[in-house]
Backbone atoms as SQL, in Angstrom:
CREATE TABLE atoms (id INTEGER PRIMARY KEY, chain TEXT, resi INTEGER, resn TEXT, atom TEXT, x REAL, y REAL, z REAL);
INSERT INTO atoms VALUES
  (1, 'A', 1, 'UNK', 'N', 17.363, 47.132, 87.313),
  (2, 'A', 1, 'UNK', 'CA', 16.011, 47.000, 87.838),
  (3, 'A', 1, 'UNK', 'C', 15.031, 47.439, 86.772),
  (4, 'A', 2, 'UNK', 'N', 13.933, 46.478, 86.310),
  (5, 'A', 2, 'UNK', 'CA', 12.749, 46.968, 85.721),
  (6, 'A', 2, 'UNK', 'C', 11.813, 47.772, 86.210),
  (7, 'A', 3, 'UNK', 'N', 11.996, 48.694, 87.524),
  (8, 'A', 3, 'UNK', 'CA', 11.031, 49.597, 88.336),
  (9, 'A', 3, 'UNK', 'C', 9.961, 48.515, 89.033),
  (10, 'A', 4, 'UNK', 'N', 10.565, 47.234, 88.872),
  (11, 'A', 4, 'UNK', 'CA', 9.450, 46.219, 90.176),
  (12, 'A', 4, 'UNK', 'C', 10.362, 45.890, 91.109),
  (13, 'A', 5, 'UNK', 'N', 10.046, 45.788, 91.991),
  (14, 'A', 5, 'UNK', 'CA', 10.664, 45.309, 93.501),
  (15, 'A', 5, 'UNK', 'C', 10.905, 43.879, 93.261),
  (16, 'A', 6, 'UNK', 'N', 11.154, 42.938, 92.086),
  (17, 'A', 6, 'UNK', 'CA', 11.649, 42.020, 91.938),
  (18, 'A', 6, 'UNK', 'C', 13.151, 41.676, 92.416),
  (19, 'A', 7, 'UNK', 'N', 13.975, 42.957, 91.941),
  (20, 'A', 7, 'UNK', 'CA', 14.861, 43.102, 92.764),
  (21, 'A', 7, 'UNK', 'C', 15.666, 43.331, 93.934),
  (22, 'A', 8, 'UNK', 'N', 14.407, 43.121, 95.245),
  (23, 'A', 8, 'UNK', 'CA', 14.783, 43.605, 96.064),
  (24, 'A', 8, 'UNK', 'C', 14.876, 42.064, 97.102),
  (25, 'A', 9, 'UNK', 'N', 15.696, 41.705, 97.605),
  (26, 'A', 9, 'UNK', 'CA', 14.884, 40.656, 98.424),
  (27, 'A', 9, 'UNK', 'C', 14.645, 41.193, 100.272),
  (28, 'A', 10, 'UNK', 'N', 13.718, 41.690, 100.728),
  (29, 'A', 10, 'UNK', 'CA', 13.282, 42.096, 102.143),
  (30, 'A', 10, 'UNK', 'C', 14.207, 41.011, 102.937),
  (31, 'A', 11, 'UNK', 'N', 14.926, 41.157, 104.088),
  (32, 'A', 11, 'UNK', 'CA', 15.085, 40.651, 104.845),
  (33, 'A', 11, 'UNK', 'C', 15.782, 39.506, 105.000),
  (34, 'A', 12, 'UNK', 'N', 16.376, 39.673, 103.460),
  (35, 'A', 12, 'UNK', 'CA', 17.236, 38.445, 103.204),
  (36, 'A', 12, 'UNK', 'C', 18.394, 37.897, 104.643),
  (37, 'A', 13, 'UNK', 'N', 18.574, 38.936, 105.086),
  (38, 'A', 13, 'UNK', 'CA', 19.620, 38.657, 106.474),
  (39, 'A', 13, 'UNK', 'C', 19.166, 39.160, 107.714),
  (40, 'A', 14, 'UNK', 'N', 19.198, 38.411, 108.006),
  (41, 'A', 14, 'UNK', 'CA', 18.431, 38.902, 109.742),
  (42, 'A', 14, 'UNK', 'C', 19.335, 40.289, 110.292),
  (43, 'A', 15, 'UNK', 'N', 19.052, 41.182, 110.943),
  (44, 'A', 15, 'UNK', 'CA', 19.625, 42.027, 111.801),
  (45, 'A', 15, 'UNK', 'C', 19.724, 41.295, 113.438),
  (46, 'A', 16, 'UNK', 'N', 20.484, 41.573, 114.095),
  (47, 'A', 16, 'UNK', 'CA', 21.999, 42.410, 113.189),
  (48, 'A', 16, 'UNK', 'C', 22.769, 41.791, 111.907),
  (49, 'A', 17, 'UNK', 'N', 22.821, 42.571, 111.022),
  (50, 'A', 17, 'UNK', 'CA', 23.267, 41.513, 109.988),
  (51, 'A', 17, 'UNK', 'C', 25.050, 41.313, 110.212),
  (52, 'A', 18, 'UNK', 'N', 25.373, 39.882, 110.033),
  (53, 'A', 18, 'UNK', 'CA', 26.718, 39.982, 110.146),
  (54, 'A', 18, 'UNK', 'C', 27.335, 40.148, 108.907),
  (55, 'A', 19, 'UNK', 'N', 28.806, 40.419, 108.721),
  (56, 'A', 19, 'UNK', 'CA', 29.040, 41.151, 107.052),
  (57, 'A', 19, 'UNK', 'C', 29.765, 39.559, 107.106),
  (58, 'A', 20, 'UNK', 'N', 29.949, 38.619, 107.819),
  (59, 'A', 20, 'UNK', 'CA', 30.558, 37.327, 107.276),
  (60, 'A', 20, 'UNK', 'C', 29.493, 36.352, 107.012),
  (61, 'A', 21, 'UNK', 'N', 28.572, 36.810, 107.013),
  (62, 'A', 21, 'UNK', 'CA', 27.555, 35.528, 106.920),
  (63, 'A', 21, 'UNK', 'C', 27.171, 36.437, 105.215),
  (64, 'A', 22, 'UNK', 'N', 26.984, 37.393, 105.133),
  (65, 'A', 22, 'UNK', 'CA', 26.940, 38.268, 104.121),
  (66, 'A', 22, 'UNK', 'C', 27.792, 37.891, 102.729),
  (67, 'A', 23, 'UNK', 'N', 29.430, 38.077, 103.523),
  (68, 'A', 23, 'UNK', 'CA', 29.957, 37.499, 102.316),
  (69, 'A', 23, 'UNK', 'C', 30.383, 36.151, 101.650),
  (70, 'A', 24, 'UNK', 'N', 29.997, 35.115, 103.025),
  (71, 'A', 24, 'UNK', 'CA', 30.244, 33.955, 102.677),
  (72, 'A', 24, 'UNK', 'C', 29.325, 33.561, 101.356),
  (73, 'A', 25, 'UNK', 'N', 27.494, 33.885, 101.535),
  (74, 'A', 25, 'UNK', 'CA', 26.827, 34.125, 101.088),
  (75, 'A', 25, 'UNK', 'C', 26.645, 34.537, 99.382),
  (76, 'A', 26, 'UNK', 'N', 27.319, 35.907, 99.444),
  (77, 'A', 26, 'UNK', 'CA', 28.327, 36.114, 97.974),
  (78, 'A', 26, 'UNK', 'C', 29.003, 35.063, 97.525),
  (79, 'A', 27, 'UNK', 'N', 29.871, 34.904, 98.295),
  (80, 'A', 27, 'UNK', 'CA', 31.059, 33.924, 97.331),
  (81, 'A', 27, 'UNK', 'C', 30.453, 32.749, 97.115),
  (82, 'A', 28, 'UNK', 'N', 29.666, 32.220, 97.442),
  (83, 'A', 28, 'UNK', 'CA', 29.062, 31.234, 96.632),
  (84, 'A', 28, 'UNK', 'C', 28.009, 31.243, 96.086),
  (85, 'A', 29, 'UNK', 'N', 27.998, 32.756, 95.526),
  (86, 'A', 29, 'UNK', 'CA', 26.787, 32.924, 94.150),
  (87, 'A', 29, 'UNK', 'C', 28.317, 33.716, 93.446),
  (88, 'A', 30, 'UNK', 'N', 29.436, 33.868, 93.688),
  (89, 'A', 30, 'UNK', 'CA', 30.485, 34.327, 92.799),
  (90, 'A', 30, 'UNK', 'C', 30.714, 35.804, 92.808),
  (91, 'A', 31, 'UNK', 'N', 30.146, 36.588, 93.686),
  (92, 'A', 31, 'UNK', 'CA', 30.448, 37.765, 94.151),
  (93, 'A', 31, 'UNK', 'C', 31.188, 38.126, 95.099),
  (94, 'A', 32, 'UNK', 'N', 32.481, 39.301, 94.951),
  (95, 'A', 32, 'UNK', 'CA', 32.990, 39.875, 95.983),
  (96, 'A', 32, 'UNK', 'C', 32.141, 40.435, 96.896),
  (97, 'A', 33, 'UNK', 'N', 33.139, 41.415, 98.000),
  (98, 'A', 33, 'UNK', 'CA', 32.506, 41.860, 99.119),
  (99, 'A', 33, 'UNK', 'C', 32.699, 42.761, 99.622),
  (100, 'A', 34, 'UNK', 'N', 32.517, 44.041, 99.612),
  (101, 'A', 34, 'UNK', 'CA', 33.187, 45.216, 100.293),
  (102, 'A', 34, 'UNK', 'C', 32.465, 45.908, 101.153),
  (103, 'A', 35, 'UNK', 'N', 32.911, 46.512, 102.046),
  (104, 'A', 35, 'UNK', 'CA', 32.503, 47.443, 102.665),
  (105, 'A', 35, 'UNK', 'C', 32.239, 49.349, 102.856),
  (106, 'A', 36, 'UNK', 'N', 31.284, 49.953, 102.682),
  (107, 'A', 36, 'UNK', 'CA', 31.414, 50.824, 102.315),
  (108, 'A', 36, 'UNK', 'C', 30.404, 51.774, 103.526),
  (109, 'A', 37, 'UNK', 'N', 30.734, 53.186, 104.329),
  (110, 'A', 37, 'UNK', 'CA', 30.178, 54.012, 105.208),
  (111, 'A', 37, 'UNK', 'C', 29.645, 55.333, 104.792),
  (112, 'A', 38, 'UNK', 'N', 28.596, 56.027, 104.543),
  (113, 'A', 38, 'UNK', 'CA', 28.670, 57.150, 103.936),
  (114, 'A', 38, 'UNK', 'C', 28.260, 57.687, 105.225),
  (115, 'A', 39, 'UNK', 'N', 28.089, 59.376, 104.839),
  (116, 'A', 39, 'UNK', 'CA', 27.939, 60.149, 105.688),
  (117, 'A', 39, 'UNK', 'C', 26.631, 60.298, 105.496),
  (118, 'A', 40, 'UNK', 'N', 25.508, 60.845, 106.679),
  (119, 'A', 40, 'UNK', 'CA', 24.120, 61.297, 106.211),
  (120, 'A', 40, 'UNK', 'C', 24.436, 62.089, 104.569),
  (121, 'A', 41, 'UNK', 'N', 23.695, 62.474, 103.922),
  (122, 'A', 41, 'UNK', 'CA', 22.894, 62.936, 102.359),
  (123, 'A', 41, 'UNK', 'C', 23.939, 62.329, 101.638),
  (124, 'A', 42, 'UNK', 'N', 25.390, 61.680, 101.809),
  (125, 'A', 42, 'UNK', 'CA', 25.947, 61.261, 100.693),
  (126, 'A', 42, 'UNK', 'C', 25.171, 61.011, 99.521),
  (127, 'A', 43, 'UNK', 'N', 25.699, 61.079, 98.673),
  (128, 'A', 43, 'UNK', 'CA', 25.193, 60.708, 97.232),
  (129, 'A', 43, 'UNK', 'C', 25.868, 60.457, 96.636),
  (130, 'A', 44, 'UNK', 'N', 25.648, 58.687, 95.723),
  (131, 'A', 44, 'UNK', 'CA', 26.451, 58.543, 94.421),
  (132, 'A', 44, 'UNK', 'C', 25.848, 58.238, 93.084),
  (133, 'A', 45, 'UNK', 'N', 26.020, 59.648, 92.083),
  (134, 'A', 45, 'UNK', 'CA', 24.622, 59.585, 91.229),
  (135, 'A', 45, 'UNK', 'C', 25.243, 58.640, 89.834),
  (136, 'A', 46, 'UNK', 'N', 24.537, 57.813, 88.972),
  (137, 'A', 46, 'UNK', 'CA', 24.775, 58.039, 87.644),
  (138, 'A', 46, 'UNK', 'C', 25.696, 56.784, 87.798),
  (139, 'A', 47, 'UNK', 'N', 25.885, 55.487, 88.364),
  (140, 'A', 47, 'UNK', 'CA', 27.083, 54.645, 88.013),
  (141, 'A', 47, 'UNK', 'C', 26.583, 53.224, 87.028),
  (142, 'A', 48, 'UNK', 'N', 27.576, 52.970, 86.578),
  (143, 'A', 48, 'UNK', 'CA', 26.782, 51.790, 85.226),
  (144, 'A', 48, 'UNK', 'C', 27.891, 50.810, 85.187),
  (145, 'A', 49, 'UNK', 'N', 28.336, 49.479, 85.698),
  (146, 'A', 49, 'UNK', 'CA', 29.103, 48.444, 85.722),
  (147, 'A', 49, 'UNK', 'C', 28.799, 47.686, 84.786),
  (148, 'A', 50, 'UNK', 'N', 29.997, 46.810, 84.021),
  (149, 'A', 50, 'UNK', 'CA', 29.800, 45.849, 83.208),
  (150, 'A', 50, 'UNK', 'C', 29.320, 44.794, 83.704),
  (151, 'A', 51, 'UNK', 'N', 29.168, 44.885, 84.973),
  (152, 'A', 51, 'UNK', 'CA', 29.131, 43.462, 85.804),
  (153, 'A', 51, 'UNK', 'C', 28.046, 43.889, 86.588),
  (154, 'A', 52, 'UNK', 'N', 27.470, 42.485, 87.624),
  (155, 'A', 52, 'UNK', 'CA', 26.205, 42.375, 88.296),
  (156, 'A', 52, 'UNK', 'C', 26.615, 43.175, 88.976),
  (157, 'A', 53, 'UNK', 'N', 25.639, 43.643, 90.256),
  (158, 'A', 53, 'UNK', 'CA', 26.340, 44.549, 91.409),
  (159, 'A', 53, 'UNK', 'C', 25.194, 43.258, 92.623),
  (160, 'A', 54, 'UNK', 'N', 25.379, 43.233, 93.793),
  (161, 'A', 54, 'UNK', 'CA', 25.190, 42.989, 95.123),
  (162, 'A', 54, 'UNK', 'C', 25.238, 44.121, 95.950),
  (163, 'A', 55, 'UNK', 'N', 23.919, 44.562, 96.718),
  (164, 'A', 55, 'UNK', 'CA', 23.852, 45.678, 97.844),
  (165, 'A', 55, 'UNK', 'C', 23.339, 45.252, 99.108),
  (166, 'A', 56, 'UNK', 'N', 23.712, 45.218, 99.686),
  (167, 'A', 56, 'UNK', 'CA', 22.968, 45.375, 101.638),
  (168, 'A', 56, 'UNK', 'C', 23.399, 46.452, 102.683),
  (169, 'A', 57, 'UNK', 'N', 22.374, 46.558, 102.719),
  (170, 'A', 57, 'UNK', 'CA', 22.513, 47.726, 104.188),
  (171, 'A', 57, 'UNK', 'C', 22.880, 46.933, 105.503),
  (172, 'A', 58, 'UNK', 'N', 24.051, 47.171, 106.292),
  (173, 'A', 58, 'UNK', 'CA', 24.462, 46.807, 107.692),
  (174, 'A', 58, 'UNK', 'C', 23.901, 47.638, 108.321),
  (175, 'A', 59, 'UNK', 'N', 23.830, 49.133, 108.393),
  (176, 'A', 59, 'UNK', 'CA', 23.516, 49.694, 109.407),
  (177, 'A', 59, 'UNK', 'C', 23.243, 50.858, 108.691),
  (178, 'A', 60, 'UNK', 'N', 21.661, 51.660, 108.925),
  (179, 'A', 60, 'UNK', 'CA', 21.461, 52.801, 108.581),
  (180, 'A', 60, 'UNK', 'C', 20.180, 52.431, 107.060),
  (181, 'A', 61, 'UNK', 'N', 20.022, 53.824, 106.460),
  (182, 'A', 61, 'UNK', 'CA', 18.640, 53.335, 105.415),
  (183, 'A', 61, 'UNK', 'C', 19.466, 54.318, 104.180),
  (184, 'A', 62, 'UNK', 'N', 18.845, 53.558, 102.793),
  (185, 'A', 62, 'UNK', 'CA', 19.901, 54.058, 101.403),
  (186, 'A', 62, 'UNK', 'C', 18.914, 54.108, 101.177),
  (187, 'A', 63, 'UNK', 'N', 18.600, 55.206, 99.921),
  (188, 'A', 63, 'UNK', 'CA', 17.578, 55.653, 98.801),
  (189, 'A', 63, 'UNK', 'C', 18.249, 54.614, 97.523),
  (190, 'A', 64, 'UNK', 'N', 18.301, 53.610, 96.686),
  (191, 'A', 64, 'UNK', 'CA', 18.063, 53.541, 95.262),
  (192, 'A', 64, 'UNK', 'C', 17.924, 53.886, 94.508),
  (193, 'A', 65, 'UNK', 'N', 18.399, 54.588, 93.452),
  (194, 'A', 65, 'UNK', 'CA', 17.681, 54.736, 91.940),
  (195, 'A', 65, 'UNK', 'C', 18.478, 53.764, 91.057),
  (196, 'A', 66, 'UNK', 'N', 17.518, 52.682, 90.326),
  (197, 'A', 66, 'UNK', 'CA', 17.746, 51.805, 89.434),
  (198, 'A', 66, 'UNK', 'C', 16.997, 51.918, 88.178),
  (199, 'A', 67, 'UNK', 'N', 17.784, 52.401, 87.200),
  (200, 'A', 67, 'UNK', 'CA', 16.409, 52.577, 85.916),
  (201, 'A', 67, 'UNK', 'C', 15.696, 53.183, 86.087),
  (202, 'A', 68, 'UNK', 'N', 15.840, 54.585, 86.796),
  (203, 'A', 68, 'UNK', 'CA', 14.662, 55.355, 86.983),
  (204, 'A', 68, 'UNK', 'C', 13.934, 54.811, 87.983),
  (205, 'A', 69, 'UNK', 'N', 14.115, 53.960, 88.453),
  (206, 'A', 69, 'UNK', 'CA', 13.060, 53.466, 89.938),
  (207, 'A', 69, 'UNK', 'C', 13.406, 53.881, 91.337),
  (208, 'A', 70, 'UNK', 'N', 12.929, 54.499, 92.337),
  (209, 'A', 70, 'UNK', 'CA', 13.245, 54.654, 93.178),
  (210, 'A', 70, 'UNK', 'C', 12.602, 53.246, 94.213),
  (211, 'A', 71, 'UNK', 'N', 13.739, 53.070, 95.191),
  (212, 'A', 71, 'UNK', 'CA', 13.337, 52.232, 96.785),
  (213, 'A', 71, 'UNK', 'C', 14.419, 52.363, 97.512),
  (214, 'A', 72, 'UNK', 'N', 13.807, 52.421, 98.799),
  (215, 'A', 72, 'UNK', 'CA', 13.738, 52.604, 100.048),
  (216, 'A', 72, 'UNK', 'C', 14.749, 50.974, 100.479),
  (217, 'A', 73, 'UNK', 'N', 15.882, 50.403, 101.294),
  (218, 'A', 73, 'UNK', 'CA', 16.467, 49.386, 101.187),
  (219, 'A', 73, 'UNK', 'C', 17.195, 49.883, 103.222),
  (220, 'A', 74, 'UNK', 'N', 17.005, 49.081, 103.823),
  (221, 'A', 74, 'UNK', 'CA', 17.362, 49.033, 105.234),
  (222, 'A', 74, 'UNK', 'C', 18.311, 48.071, 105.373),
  (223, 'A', 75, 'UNK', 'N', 18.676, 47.810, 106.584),
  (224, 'A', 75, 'UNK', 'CA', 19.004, 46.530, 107.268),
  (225, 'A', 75, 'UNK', 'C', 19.042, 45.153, 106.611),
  (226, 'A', 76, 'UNK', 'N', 19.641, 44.751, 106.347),
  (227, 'A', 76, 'UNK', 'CA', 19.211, 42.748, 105.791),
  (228, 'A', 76, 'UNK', 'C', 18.856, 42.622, 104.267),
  (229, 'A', 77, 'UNK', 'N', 18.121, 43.867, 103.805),
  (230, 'A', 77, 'UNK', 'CA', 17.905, 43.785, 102.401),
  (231, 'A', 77, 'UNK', 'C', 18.675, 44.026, 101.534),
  (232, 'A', 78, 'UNK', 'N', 18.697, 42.915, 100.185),
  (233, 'A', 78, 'UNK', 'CA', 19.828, 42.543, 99.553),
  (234, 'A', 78, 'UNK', 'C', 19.043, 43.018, 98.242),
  (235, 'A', 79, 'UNK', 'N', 19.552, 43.544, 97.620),
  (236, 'A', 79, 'UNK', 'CA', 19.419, 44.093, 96.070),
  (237, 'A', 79, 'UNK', 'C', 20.220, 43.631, 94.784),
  (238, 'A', 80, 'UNK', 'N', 19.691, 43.713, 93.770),
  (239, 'A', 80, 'UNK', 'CA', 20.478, 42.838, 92.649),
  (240, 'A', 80, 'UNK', 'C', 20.175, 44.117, 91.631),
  (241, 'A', 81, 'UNK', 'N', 21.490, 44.547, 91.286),
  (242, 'A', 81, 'UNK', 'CA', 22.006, 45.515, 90.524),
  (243, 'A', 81, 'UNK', 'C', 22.298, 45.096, 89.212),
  (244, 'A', 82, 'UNK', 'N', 21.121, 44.630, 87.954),
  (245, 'A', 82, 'UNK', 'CA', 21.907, 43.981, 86.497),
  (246, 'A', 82, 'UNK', 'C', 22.729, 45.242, 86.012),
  (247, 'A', 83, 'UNK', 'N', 24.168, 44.172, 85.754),
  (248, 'A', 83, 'UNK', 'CA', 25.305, 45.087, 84.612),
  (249, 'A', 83, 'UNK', 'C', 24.105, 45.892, 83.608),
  (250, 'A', 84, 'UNK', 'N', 24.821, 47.134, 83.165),
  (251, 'A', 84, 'UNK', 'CA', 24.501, 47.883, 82.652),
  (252, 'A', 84, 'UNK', 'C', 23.328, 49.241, 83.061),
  (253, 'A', 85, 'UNK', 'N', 23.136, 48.845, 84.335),
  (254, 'A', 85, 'UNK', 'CA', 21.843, 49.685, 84.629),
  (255, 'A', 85, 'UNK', 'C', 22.194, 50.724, 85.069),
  (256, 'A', 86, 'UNK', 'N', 21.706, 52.511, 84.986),
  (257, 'A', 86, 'UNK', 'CA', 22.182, 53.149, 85.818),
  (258, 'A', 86, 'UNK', 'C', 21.784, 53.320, 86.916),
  (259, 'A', 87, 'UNK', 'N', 22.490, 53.305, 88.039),
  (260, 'A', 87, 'UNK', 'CA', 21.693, 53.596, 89.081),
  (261, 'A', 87, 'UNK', 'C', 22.173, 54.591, 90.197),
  (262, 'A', 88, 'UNK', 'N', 22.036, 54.851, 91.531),
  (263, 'A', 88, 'UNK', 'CA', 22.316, 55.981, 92.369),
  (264, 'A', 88, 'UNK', 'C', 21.610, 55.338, 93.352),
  (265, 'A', 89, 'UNK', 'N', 22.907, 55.982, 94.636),
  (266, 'A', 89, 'UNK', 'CA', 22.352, 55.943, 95.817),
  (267, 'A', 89, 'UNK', 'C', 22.731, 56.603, 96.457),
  (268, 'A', 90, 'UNK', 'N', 22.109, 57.229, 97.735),
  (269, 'A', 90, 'UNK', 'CA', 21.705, 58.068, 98.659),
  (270, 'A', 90, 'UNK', 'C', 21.645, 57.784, 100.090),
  (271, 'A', 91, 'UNK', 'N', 22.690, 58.339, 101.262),
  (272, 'A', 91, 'UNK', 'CA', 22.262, 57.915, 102.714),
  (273, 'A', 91, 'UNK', 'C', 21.070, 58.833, 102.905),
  (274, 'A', 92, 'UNK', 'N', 20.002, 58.351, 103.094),
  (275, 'A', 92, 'UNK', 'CA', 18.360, 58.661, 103.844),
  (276, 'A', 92, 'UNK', 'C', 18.390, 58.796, 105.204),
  (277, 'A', 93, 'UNK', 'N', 19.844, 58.009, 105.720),
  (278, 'A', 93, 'UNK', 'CA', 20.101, 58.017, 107.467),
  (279, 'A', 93, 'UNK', 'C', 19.981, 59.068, 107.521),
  (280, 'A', 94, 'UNK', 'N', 19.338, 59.581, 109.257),
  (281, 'A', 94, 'UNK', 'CA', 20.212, 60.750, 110.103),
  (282, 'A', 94, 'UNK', 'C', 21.257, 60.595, 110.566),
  (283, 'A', 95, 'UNK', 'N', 22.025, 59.244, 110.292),
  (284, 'A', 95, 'UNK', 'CA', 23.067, 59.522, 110.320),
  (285, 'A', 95, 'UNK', 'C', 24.527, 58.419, 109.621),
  (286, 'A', 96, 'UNK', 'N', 25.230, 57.858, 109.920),
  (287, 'A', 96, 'UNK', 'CA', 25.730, 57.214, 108.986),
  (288, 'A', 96, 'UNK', 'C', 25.645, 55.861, 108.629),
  (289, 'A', 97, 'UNK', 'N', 25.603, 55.578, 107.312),
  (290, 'A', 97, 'UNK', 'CA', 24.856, 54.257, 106.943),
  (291, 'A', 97, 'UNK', 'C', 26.452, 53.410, 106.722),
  (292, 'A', 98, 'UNK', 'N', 26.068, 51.785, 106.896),
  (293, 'A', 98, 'UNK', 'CA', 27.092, 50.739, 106.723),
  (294, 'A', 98, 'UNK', 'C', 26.913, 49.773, 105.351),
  (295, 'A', 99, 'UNK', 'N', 27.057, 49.933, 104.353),
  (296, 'A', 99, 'UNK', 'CA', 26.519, 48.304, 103.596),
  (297, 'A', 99, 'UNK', 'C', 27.621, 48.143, 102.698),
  (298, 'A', 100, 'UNK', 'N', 27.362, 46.888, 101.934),
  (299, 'A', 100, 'UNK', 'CA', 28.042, 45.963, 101.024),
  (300, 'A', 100, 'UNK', 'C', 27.370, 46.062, 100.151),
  (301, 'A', 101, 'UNK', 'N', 29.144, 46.165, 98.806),
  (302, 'A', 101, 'UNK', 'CA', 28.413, 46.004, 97.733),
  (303, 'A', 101, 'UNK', 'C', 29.333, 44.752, 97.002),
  (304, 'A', 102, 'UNK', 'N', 28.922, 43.939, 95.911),
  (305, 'A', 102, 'UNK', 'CA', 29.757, 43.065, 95.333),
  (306, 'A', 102, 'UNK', 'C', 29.659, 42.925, 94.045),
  (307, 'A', 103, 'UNK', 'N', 30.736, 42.308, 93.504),
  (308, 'A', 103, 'UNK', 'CA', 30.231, 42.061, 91.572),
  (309, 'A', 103, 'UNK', 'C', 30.843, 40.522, 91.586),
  (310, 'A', 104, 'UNK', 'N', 30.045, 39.958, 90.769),
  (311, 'A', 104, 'UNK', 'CA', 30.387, 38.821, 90.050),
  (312, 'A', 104, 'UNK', 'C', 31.269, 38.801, 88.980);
């Protein structure tokens, strides 16, 4: 992320979001699909992939840090993680968050 919300797309998936409409979605831009639950304050600081990354929130709200940028990412919103960037994220839920992440 260049610190603009270019990377973010709002609402890309309607809520409730389904995780098969999600990953069908992926696989034909060439991204896997996983599923991942944290606990409220989880934190994962500092990670840097050779590869693109794919994020959406199913259920619950994540903090971002991309390049030093912070945002706010809910429900339906899909994020584009360029290889090499560092970034971090954070459950903001009160309580436990659901989303997908993928690489090309």
């Amino acid at each position: 992320m260049t610190g603009q919300m270019d990377d973010v797309d709002r609402g890309k998936f309607p809520a409730p979001v389904d995780h098969g409409v999600v990953a069908n979605s992926w696989a034909e831009r060439g991204y896997s699909c996983h599923t991942f639950t944290d606990p409220p304050g989880q934190e994962w600081n500092d990670f840097v992939h050779s590869t693109n990354e794919l994020l959406t929130v199913l259920e619950g709200r994540l903090e971002l840090t991309l390049d030093g940028a912070k945002v706010d990412v809910g429900p339906g919103d899909e994020v584009f993680i360029p290889r090499d960037i560092y970034h971090s994220v954070k459950n903001i839920n009160g309580g436990k968050t659901r989303w997908l992440f993928g690489y090309d």
